[in-house]
N, C-alpha and C positions, 0 to 999 in steps of 0.2 A: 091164065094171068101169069106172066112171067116180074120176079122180082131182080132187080135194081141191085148192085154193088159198087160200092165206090172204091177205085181204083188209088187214093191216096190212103198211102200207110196212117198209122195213128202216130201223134208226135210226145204222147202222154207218156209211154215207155221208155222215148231217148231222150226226154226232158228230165227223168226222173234219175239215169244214169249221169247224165253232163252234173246235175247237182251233187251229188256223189263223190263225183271226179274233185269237182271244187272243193266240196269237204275234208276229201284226203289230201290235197294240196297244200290247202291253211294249214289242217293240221302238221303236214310233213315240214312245213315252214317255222310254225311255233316249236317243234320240237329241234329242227335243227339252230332256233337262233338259241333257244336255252341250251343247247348243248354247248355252242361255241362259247355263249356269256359264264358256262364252267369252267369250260377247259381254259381259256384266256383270256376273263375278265375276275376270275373267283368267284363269277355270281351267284357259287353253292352260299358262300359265306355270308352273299348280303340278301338271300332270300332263307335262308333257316339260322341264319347265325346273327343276333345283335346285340352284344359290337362283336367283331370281328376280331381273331387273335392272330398276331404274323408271326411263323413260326422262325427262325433261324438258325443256322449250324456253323459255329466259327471254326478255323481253319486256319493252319498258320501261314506266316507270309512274311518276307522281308521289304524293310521298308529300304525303296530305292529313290531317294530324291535324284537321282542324275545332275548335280549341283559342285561346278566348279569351285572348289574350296579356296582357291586361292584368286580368285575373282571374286566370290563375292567376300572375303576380308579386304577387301580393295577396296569396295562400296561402302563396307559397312564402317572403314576405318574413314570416309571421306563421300558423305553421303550426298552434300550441299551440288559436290562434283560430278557426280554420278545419279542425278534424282530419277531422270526415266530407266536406268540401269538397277536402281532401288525397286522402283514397281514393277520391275517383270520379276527379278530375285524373290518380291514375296507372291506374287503371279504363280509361279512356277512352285514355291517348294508350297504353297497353300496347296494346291492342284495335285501334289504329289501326297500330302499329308490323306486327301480325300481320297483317292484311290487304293493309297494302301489301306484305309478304314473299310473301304469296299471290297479288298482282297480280304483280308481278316473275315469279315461278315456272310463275305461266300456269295456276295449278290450276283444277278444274273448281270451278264453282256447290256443287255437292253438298258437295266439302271445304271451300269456302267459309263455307258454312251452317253447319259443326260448330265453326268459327275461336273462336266467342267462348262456348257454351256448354262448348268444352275450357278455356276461360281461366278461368271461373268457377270450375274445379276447383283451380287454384293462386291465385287472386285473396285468401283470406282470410287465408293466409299472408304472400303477397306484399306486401300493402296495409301489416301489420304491421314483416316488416324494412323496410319503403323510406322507413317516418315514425320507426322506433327511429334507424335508422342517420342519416337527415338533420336530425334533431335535436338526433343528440348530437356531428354534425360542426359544424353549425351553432353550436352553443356554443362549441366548441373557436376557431371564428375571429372570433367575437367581441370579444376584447379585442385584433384586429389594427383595427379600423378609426380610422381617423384622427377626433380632434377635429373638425378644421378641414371633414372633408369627411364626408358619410353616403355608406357601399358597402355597403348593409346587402341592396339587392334584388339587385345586382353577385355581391356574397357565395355571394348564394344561390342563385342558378343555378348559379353552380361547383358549390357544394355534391351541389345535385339532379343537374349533370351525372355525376359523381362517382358519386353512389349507383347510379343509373341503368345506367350502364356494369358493375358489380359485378353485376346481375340480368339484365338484357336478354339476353343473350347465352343463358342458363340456361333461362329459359323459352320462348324461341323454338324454340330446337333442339328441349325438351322437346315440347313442344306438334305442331311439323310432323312429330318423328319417330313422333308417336302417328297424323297423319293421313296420311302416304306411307308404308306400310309396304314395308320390301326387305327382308326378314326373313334376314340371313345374307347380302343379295345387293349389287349395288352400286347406286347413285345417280346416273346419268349423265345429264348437265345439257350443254345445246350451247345457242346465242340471244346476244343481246348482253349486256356486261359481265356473264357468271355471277361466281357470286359464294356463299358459303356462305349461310343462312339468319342466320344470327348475323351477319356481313360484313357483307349488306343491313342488317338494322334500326341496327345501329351506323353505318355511313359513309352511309349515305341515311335515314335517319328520325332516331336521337337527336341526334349531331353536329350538321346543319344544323336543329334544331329549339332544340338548346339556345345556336346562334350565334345566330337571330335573336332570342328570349327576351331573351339577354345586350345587343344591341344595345338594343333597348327599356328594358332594367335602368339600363343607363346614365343615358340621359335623365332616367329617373323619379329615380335617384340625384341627377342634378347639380339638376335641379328642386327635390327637397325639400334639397337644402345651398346653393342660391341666395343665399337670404338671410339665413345661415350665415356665406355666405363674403362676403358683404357688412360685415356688422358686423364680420367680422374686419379686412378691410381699413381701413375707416372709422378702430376704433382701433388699427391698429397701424403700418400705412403714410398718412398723412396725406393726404401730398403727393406726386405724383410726376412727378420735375423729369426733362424729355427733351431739355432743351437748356439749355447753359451757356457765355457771352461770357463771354472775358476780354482784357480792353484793359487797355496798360500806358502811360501819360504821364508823361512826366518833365521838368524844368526846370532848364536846365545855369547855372550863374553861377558867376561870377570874383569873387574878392574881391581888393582890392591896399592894400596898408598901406604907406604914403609918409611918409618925413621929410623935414622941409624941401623936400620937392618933390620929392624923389628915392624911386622905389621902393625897397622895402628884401623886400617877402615878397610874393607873389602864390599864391593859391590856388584851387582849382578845387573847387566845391559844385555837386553834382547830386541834385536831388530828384524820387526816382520815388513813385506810384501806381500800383498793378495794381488793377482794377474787375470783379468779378466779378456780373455777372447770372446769374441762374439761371430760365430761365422752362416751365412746366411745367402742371399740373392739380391743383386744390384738390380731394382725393376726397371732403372731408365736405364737399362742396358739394352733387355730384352723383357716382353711381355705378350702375350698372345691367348688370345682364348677361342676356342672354334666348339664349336655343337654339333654330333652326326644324329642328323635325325632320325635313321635307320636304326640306328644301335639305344639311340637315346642318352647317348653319353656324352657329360660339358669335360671337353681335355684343356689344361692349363698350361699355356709351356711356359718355361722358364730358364734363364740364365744358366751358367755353373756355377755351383756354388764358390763364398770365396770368404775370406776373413772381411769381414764389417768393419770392425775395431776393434783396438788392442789398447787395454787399459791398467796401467801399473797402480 
């Protein structure tokens, strides 16, 4: 009696290996996506950490608005004229304010990159109260500027300073708190002079942007009331006397009334003069005032001197 063998292998052994395979597979998948969601999503922090703390390291940085000084005193001295030239000037130095917040803060590239298309999302409102509101302050000091002198670009840097300060603060915060998310956690900031996000754009971007503005304002101010303030002088101070003699001469004599040869009354006559010179600069002669903005220095010129008047 011969026995029988069947020629097909058994499939129980490499069924038991293929599951196996599958096992290490899932597995090598769950452990590669938890790797990746540490390494660049923090997902250490939202699986053992809640809330979450964002660490940061501040770092110094200058603020660079790239912002033509003497174009936008142009604007701001004549806004009505210049309205779409208004919304990009606050376009641009806003844009500039948030980057330098983000140089300071030390953020990566990546958050850098989203800085100005998150601005674009409050830019259409923003652009509107920042020309309502400095327009309608701008009117208001209007009827403060002097005759005699134009502070009409002066004016209005306060003005914009002013407006400025009221938003900046608002949309800064707004804007970083959408790109550092601590969701519930805290914010913890260590590096040189930290500082709030709103802190920085105000004491290191608008303050020292709207002093040098202001310095330039000036100039352009005294420049266009130059000769303003020349024909004021001309006719209202003439002459102006810096130095004035006065000499006093007198002449003593006796007088004697005699009869028959005999004094009888004698009296004493003294006759004074006081002489008053006055020498000084004819202004409708000559009058000139010029400003070096380099040096910082107002030069006056003036006439030669000459005698004013001569008073017995």
């Amino acid at each position: 009696m011969s026995t029988q063998q069947s020629d097909e292998p058994s499939n129980e052994g490499g069924n038991s290996i293929f599951g196996k395979q599958i096992v290490l597979v899932a597995l090598i998948c769950v452990a590669a996506a938890l790797l990746y969601n540490v390494l660049f999503n923090d997902g250490l922090g939202n699986l053992f950490q809640d809330p979450k703390a964002v660490q940061l390291t501040y770092v110094p940085a200058d603020f660079q608005p790239n912002m033509d000084e003497e174009k936008t005193l142009r604007i701001l001295a004549n806004p009505e004229l210049y309205k779409k030239e208004f919304s990009d000037m606050v376009y641009n130095f806003n844009v500039a304010l948030l980057f330098h917040v983000a140089n300071r803060m030390a953020l990566h590239d990546s958050l850098k990159r989203r800085l100005e298309p998150e601005y674009r999302k409050h830019h259409d409102y923003l652009k509107t109260l920042y020309y309502n509101d400095f327009v309608a302050l701008k009117d208001t000091t209007a009827g403060m500027y002097e005759i005699w002198y134009k502070d009409n670009t002066n004016q209005a840097v306060q003005v914009f300073n002013e407006v400025a300060g009221k938003y900046t603060c608002f949309f800064v915060t707004q804007i970083m708190a959408t790109l550092i998310k601590a969701d519930g956690g805290k914010l913890m900031a260590k590096g040189k002079n930290v500082e709030t996000p709103c802190g920085i754009a105000i004491s290191e971007g608008l303050h020292p942007m709207m002093s040098r503005l202001q310095k330039r304002a000036e100039i352009v101010d005294f420049s266009a009331s130059r000769g303003l303030l020349k024909d004021r002088v001309r006719q209202g101070i003439a002459e102006l006397a810096t130095y004035e003699l006065r000499s006093r001469m007198g002449i003593d004599k006796t007088l004697q009334y005699k009869l028959l040869g005999f004094s009888i009354s004698e009296t004493d006559i003294r006759v004074e003069a006081i002489s008053v010179v006055k020498a000084g600069f004819k202004l409708d002669q000559y009058f000139d005032v010029t400003f070096s903005p380099t040096k910082g220095i107002i030069y006056v010129k003036l006439p030669p001197p000459t005698i004013l008047s001569h008073e017995v």
